[in-house]
C-alpha positions in Angstrom: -53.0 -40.0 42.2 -54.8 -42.3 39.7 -57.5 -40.6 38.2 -59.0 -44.0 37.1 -58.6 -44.8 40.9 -62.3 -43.7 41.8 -63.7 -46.3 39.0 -61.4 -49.3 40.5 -63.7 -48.4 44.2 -66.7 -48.7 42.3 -66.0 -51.7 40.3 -65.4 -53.0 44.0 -68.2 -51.2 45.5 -70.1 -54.0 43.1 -68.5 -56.8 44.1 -69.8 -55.6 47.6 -73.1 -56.1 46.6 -73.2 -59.0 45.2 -71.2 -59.9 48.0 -74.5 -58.8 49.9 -76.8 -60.4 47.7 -75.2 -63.6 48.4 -74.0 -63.6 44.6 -70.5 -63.5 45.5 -69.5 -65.6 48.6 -68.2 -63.0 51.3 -65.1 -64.9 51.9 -64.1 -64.0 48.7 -60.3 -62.2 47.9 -60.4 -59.8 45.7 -56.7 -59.7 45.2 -56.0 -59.8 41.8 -58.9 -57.5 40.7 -57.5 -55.2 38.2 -58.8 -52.3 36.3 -56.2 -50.5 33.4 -57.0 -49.1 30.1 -57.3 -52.2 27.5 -54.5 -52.5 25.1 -56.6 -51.8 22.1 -58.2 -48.3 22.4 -61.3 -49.9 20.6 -62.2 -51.5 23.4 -63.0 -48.7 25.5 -61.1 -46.5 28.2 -60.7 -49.0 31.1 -61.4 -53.2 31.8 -61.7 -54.7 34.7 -61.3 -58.7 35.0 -63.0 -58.9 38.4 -65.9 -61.9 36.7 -62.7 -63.6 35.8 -61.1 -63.8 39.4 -65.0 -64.1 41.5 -66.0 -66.8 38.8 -65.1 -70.1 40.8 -65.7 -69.3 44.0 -69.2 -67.9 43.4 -69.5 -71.2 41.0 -70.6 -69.3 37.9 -69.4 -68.6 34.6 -67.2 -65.7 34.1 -69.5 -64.2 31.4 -72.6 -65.0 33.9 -71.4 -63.2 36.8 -70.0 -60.3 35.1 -73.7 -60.2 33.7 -74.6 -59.6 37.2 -71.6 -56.4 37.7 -72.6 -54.5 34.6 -75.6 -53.1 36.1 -74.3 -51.8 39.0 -71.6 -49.8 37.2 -73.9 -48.6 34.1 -75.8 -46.0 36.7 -72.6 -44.1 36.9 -72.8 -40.8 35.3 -69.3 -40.8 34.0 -69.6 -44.1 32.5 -71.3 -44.3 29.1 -70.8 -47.2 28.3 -70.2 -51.0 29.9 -69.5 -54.0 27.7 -69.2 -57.7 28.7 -66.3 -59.0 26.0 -64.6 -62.8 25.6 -64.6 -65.0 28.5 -65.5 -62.0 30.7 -63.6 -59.0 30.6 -66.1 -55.9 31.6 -64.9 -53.1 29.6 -65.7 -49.4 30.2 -66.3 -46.3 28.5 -66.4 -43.2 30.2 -68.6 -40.2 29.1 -66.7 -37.4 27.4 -68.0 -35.1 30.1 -65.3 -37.2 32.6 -62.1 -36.1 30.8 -62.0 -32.1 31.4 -61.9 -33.0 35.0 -58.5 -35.0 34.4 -57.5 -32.1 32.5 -58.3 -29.5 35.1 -56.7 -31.9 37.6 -53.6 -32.4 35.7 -53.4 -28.3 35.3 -54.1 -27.9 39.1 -51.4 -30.1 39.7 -48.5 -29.0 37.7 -45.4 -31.1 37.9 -46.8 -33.1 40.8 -49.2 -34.9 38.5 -48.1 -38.4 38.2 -45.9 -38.5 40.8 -47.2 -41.2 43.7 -47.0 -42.8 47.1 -47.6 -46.1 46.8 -43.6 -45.9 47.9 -44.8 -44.6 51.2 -41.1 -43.5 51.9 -40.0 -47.2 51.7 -36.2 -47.6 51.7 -34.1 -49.0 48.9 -31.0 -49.8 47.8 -30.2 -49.5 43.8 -27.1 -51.0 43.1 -25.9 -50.6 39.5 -22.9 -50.1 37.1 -20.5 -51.8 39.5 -17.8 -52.5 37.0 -14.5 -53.8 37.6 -12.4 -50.3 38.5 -9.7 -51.6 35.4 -10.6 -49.0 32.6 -12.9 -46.5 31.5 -16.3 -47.3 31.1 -17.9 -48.8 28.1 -21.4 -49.2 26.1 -22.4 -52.3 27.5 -21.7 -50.9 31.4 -23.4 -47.6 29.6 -26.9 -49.8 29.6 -26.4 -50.8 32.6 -25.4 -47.4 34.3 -29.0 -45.8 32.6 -31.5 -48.5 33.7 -30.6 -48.2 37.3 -30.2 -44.8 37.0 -33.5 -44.4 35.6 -34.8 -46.8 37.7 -33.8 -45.1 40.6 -35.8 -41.7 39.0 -39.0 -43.9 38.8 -38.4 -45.0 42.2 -38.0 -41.8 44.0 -41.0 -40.7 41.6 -43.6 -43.2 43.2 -42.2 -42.2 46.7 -39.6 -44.6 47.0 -36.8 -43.4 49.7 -34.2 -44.8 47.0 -30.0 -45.4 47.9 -28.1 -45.6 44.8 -24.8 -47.6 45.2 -21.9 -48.4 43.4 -20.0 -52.0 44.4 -16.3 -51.4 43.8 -14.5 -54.2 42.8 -11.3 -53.6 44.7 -10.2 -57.0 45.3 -8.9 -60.0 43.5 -6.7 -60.8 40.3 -8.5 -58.1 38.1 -6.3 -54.8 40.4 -3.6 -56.5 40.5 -3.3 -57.2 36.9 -4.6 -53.5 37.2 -1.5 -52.6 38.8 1.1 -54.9 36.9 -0.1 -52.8 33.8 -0.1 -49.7 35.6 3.8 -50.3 36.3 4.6 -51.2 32.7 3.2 -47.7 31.8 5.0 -46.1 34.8 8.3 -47.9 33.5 7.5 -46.5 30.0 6.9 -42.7 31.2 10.5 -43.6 32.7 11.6 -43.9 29.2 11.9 -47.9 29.2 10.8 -50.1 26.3 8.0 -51.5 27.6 7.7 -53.6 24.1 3.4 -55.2 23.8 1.3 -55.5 26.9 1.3 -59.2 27.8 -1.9 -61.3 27.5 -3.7 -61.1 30.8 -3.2 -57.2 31.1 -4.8 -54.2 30.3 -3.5 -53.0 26.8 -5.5 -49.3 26.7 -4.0 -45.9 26.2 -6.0 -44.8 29.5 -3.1 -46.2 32.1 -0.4 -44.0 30.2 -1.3 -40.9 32.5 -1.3 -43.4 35.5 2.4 -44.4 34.8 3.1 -40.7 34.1 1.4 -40.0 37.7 3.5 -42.1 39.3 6.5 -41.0 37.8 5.9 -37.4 39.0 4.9 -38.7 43.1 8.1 -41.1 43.1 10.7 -40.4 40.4 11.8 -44.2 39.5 12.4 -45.3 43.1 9.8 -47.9 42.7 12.2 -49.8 39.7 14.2 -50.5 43.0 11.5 -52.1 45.2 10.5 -56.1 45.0 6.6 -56.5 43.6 5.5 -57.5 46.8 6.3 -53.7 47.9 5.5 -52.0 44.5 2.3 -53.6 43.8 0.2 -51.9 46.3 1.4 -48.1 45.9 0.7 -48.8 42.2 -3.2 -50.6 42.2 -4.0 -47.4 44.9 -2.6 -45.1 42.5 -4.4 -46.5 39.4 -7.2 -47.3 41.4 -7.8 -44.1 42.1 -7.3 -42.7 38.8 -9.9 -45.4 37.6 -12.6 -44.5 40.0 -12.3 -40.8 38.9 -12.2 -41.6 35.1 -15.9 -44.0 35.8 -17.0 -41.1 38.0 -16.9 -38.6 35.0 -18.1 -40.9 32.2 -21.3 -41.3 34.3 -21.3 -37.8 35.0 -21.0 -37.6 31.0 -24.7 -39.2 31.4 -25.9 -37.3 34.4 -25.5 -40.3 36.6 -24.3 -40.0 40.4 -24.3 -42.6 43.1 -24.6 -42.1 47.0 -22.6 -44.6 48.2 -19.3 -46.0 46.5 -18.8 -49.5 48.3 -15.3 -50.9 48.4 -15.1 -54.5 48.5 -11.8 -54.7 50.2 -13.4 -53.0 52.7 -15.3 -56.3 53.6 -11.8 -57.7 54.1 -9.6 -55.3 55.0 -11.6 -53.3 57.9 -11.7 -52.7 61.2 -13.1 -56.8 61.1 -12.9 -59.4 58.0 -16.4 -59.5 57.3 -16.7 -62.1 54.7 -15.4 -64.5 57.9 -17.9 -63.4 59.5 -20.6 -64.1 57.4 -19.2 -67.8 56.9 -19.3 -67.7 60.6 -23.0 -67.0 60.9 -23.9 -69.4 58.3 -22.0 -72.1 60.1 -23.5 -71.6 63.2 -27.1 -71.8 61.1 -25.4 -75.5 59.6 -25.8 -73.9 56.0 -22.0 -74.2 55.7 -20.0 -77.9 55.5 -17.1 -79.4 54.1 -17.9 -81.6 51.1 -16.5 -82.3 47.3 -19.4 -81.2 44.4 -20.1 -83.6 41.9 -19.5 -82.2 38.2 -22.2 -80.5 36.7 -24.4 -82.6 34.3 -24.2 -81.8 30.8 -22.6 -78.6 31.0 -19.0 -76.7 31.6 -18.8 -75.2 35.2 -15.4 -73.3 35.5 -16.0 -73.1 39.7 -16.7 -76.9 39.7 -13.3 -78.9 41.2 -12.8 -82.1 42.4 -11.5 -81.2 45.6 -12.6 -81.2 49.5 -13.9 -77.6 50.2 -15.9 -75.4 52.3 -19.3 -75.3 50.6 -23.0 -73.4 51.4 -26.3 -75.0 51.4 -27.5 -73.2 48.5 -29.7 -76.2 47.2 -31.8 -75.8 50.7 -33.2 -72.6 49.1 -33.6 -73.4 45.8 -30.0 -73.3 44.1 -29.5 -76.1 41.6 -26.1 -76.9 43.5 -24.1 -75.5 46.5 -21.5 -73.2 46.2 -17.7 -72.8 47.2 -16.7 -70.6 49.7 -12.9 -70.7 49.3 -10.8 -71.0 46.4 -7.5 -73.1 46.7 -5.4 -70.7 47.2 -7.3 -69.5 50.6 -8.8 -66.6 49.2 -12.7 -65.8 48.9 -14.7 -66.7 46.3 -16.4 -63.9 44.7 -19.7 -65.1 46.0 -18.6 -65.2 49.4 -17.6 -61.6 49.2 -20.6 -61.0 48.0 -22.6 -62.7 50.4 -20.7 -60.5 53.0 -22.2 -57.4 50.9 -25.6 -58.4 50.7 -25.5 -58.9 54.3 -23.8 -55.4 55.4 -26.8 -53.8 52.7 -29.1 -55.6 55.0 -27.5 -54.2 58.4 -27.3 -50.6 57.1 -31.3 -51.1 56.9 -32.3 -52.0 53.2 -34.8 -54.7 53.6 -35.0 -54.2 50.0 -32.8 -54.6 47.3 -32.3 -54.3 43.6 -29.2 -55.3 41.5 -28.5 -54.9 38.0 -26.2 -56.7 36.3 -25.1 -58.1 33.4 -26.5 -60.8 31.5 -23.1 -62.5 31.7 -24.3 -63.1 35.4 -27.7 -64.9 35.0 -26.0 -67.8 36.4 -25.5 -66.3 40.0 -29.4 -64.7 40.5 -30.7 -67.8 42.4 -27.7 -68.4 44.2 -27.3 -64.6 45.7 -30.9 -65.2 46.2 -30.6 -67.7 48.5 -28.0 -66.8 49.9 -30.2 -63.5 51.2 -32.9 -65.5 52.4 -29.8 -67.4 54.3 -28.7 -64.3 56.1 -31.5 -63.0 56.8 -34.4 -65.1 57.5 -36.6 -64.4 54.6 -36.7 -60.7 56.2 -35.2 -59.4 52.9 -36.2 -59.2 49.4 -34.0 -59.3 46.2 -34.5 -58.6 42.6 -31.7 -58.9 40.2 -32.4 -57.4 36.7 -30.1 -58.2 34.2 -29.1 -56.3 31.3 -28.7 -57.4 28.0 -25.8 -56.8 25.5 -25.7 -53.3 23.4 -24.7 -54.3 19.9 -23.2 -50.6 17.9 -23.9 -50.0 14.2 -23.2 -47.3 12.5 -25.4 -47.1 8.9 -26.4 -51.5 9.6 -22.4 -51.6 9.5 -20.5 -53.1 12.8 -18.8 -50.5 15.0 -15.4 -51.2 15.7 -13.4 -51.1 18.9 -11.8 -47.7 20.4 -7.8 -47.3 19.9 -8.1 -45.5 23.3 -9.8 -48.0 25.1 -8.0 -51.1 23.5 -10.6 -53.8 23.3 -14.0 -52.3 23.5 -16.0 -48.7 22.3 -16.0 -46.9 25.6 -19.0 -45.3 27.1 -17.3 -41.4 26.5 -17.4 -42.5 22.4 -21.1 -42.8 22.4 -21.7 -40.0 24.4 -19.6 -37.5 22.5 -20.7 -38.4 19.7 -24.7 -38.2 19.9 -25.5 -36.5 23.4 -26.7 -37.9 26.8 -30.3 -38.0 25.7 -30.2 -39.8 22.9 -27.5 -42.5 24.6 -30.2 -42.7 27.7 -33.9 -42.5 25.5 -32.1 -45.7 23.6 -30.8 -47.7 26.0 -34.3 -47.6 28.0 -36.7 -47.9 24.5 -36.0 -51.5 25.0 -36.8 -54.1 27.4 -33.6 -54.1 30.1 -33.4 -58.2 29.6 -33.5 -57.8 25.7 -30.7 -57.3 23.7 -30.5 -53.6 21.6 -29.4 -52.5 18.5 -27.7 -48.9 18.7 -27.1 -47.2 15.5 -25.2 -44.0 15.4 -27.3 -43.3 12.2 -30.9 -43.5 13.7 -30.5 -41.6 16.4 -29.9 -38.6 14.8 -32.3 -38.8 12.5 -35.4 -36.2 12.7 -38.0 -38.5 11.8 -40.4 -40.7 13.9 -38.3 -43.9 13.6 -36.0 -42.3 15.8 -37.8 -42.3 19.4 -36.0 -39.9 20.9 -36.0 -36.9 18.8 -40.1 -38.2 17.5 -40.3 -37.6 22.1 -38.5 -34.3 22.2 -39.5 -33.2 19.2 -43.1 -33.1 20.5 -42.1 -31.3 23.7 -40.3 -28.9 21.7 -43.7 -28.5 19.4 -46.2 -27.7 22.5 -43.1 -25.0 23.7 -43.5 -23.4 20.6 -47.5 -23.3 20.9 -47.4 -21.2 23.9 -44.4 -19.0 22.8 -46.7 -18.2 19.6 -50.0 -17.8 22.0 -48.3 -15.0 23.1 -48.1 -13.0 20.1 -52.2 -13.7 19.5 -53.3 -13.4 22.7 -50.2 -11.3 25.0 -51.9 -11.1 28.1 -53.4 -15.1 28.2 -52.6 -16.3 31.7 -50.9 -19.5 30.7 -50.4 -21.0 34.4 -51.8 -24.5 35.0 -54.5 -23.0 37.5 -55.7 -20.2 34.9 -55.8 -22.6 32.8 -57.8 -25.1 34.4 -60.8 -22.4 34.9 -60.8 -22.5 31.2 -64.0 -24.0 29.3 -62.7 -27.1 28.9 -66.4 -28.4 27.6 -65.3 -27.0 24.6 -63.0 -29.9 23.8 -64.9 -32.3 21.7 -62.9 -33.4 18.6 -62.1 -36.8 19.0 -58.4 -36.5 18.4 -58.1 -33.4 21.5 -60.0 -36.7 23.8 -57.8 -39.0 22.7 -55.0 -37.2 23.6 -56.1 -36.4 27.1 -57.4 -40.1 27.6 -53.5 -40.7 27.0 -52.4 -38.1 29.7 -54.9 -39.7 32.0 -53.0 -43.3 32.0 -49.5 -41.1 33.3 -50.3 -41.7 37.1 -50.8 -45.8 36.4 -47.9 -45.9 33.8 -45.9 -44.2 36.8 -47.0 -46.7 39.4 -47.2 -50.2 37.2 -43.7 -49.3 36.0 -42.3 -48.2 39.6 -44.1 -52.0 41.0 -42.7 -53.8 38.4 -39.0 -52.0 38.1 -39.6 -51.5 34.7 -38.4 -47.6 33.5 -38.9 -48.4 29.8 -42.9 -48.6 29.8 -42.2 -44.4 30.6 -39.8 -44.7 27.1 -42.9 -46.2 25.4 -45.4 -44.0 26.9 -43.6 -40.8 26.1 -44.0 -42.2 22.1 -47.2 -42.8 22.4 -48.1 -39.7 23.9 -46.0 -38.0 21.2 -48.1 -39.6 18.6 -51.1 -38.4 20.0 -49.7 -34.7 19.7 -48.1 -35.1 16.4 -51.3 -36.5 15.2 -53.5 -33.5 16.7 -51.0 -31.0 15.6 -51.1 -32.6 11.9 -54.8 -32.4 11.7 -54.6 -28.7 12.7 -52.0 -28.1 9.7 -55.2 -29.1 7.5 -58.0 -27.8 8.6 -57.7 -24.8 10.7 -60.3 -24.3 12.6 -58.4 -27.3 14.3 -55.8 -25.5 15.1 -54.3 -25.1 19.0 -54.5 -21.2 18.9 -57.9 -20.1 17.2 -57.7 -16.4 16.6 -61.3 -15.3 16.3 -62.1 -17.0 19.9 -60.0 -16.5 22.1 -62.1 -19.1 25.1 -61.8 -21.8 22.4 -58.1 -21.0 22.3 -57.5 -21.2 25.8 -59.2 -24.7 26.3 -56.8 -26.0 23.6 -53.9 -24.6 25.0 -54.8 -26.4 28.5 -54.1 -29.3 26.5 -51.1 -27.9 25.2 -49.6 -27.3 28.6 -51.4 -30.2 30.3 -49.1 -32.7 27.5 -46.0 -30.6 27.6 -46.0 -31.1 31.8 -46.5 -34.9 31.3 -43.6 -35.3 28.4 -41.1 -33.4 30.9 -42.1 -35.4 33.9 -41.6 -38.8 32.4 -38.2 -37.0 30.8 -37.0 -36.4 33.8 -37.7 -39.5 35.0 -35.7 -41.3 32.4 -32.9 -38.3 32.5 -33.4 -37.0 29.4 -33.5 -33.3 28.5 -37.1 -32.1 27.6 -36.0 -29.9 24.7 -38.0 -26.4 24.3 -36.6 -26.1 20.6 -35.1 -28.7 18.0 -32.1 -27.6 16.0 
């Protein structure tokens, strides 16, 4: 729960007055009425900008009417303070008496605190990675794969009944190409020169125990077959070893899916079910046979001048409709993954989320409309797109992996920093932003490295309590005990300011979950760090400032509340990105 969540019913128990007064008309929405802590700390510990959104339809200035507010709120006895700043914000202070009660609630609480349900159990489907099954994964899928894996964490976190999914790419040129390089490997485990991988194929090291594989199931029989009979034995077999090989590079990163959907499926099943999705659109007259006119100003590789089978997209909001077929009969992609979106939406996601690359900006508002095609508005889609991960090692270019062929692969990165680091990086970033990852920085131990300045402060309040121990043995360090401490006793301004910051958690927790937005937990978790480093710096110089106080042993236990009531908060939002909370730094 919110613990600011009792001042947003009074900021609207207000408005209901004035509502009563005839000050505010009683038709009036107040959608849109916020209350958050301010960005700037100087301004107090929450605003509101309910003048702003009641100004018009009660026909006075902002400043006038929030004029009227501030009186109502002042009364409150855990509001000190009530400002009127700019056009109209109404900014709060809360008395110092409020923030033990956060701090007993957060204690009481344990690792629940934070966690929500605004999902109310909700179902959705988090589809992410879903990289062609041609080689082992690499850094820029690696972004990819943590977001929605995060995202997925915050989800479940704020109640969400979250589906993660994994859309195989099983059909089209890419397997076959798959295959045809498979078979030059299987030919070279056979002792054949195989002499360079042509252009078009995979060149990587990774298919060699594929040919071997194959070698070992069917001696060289398969020299003596035609393509047409070799080509499928081979893109199962390599296939298959693919699929295993992504399965434990994400496992390298702690990342598991529910659901692994195969995209030949759509085609090859019990019923062709990109047909009939055509089929239903047809019937709707959102499908036709027409010729697209070339793209102004720009190069459009799907763009022919040819008769073809085409979708309305333009009817919901598509710059141009879209092909259906390619010449040669076969399915565009985006009809195959129209067919997907709709079998998400008849296994019973009304909601879904899709991360992909930023290479695929240019399909968000025609999947989009496609959707709200299928399914009558009844569905809702966002599509967040991940940005490109550039590696440096020392501000010097990484270069590609021998293994891999062409890129650095995922298992590179991972082996040589940790999972933590790899994830805490790749979300300390905007997803839609491109990222910098330096090899150098993060393994640094300083604070310009996020993730060790995170667990490094987790590791710090572990260490408080193990040395509690030796002062006091018998302190009853549980979150309950705790929170029947004095907690009155906290009145140094930097021991408030660090549980003003462990108040925001439960809002950080919900804006981030509403807005599908993990990194504002990777930017919390900092600041909340800074808070402790700051508190534990202050008690290196002047010790009576310190967490465990040895001449009063009360005073002691209030501090270590906070102690605890930071170290739950650091794991929680830790766990939510799928890092390791460390309990000691090496």
């Amino acid at each position: 729960m919110d613990v600011f969540a009792g001042f947003h019913g009074r900021v609207l128990a207000a408005i209901q007055q004035l509502k009563h007064d005839g000050v505010v008309p009683h038709e009036a929405s107040i959608e849109g009425i916020t209350l958050e802590p301010p960005k700037d700390a100087a301004h107090g510990d929450l605003a509101t900008n309910a003048a702003m959104v009641l100004a018009k339809p009660s026909r006075l200035a902002p400043r006038a009417l929030a004029e009227r507010i501030v009186p109502l709120l002042a009364s409150d006895p855990h509001i000190d303070s009530v400002e009127i700043a700019g056009p109209g914000f109404i900014n709060f202070t809360l008395a110092a008496s409020f923030w033990p009660s956060v701090l007993r609630m957060v204690l009481e609480q344990g690792d629940g605190y934070g966690r929500s349900a605004i999902g109310k159990g909700k179902v959705v489907n988090v589809e992410y990675v879903s990289a062609n099954p041609t080689g082992p994964m690499h850094v820029g899928h690696c972004r990819g794969a943590v977001f929605g894996d995060a995202l997925a964490n915050l989800l479940v976190f704020a109640g969400f009944d979250v589906t993660r999914e994994y859309y195989v790419n099983d059909a089209g040129a890419q397997v076959d190409a798959l295959a045809r390089s498979a078979y030059l490997r299987y030919r070279e485990a056979l002792g054949q020169d195989i002499g360079e991988i042509p252009q078009g194929l995979y060149p990587g090291d990774y298919l060699k125990p594929v040919g071997a594989l194959l070698v070992e199931q069917h001696g060289s029989e398969l020299l003596d077959l035609p393509e047409s009979e070799w080509l499928p034995i081979v893109r199962n077999a390599a296939l298959t070893a693919m699929l295993a090989m992504i399965g434990k590079d994400l496992g390298e990163l702690g990342i598991h899916h529910d659901v692994f959907f195969s995209e030949r499926s759509l085609i090859d099943g019990p019923r062709d079910e990109v047909a009939e999705t055509i089929a239903d659109l047809k019937a709707n007259g959102l499908v036709y046979s027409g010729r697209l006119p070339p793209p102004k100003g720009k190069v459009d590789e799907e763009w022919e001048d040819r008769e073809q089978l085409l979708f309305r997209s333009t009817a919901f909001g598509d710059d141009m409709d879209r092909p259906l077929v390619k010449p040669d009969g076969g399915y565009t992609y985006f009809a195959s993954d129209m067919a997907y979106h709709r079998d998400k939406f008849r296994r019973g996601f009304a909601t879904m989320i899709d991360v992909w690359g930023a290479d695929h900006s240019g399909h968000v508002k025609r999947m989009q409309a496609a959707l709200a095609a299928l399914t009558g508005g009844k569905a809702e889609l966002d599509i967040k797109l991940v940005q490109l991960v550039r590696l440096f090692r020392g501000g010097e270019p990484v270069k590609m992996s021998k293994r891999a062929g062409t890129f650095v692969t995922l298992r590179d990165v991972v082996d040589e920093v940790g999972a933590g680091p790899v994830r805490f990086m790749m979300l300390f970033r905007k997803n839609d932003a491109p990222l910098d990852f330096d090899f150098v920085k993060v393994t640094e131990q300083s604070r310009d490295n996020p993730v060790f300045y995170v667990q490094y402060a987790h590791a710090r309040a572990s260490s408080v309590l193990r040395n509690v121990r030796d002062v006091f043995p018998d302190l009853d360090l549980a979150g309950g005990a705790l929170a029947r401490s004095d907690l009155d006793r906290l009145v140094d301004g930097a021991e408030l300011a660090l549980i003003r910051k462990i108040a925001q958690f439960p809002g950080i927790v919900e804006a981030s979950a509403q807005a599908h937005e993990p990194h504002r937990i990777a930017f919390y978790l900092y600041d909340i760090a800074a808070e402790f480093h700051a508190l534990w710096n202050r008690g290196k110089d002047s010790p009576q400032l310190r967490f465990i106080y040895e001449t009063d042993r009360e005073l002691t236990r209030a501090r270590v509340a906070v102690v605890v009531a930071t170290k739950q908060v650091l794991a929680s939002g830790l766990g939510i990105l799928g890092v390791k909370a460390m309990h000691e730094m090496h």
